[in-house]
C-alpha positions in Angstrom: 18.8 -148.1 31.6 17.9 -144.6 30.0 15.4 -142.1 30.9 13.3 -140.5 28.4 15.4 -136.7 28.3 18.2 -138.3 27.6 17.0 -140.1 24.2 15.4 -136.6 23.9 18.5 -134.8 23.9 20.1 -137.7 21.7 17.5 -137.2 18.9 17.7 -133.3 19.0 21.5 -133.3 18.5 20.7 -136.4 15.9 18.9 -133.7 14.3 21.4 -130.7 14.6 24.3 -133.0 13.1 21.9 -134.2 9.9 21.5 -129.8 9.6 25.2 -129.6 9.4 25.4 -131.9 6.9 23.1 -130.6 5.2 24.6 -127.6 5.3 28.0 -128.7 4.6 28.8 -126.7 1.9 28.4 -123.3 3.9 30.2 -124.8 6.8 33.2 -125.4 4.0 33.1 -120.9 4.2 33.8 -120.8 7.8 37.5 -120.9 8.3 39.3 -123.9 9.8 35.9 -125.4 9.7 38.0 -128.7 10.4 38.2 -128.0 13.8 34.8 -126.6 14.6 33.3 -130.2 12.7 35.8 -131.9 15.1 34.2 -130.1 17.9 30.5 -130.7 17.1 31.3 -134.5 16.4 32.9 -134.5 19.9 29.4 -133.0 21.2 27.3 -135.2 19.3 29.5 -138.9 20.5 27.9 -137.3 24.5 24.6 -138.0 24.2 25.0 -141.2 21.9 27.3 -142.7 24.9 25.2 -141.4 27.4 22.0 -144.0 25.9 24.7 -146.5 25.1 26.1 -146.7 28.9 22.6 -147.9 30.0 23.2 -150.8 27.8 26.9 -152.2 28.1 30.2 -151.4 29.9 28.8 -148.5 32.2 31.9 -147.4 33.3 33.5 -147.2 30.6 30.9 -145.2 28.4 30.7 -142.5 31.1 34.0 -141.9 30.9 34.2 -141.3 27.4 31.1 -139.0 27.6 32.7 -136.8 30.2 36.0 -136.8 27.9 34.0 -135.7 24.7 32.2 -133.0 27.1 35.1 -131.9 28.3 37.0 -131.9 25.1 34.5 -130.3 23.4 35.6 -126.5 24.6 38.8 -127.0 24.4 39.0 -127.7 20.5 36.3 -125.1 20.0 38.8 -122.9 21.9 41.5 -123.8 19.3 39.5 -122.9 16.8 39.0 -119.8 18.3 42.8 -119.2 18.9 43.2 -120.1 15.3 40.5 -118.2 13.9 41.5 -114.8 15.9 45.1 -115.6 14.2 44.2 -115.6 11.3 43.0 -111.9 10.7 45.4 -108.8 11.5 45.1 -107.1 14.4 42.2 -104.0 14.6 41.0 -105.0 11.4 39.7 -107.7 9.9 36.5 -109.2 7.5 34.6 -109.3 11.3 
């Protein structure tokens, strides 16, 4: 099954993704905002597999939680890497 915190958790970032969409068109500003979407999709898909994994293939759904936790730095790291790129050094629009 599921305990209570974790359908918690699951309806706060339910309500942090509907946010970004709402705010989609600022997000659209922030550069390579691909990749950063990418990354808080891959933070979202935890918590939904986390209540789905009480219900079927167990296993298998805690594994792809742990991959999208442990994903989830990594691309915002690439943003990151691209972002910091993508400005010269010691000077920037920062």
């Amino acid at each position: 099954m599921f305990d209570a915190h974790e359908v918690f958790i699951l309806l706060v970032s339910t309500g942090v993704m509907v946010l970004t969409m709402i705010l989609f068109k600022q997000l659209v500003l922030v550069p390579y905002w691909k990749i950063l979407l990418t990354a808080f999709t891959l933070y979202y898909f935890s918590p939904i597999l986390t209540v789905v994994e009480g219900f079927f293939l167990p296993d298998f759904m805690n594994f792809l939680e742990h991959l999208c936790r442990s994903l989830f730095p990594g691309v915002v790291l690439v943003w990151g890497l691209f972002l910091s790129r993508s400005y010269p050094p010691g000077g920037g629009r920062f």
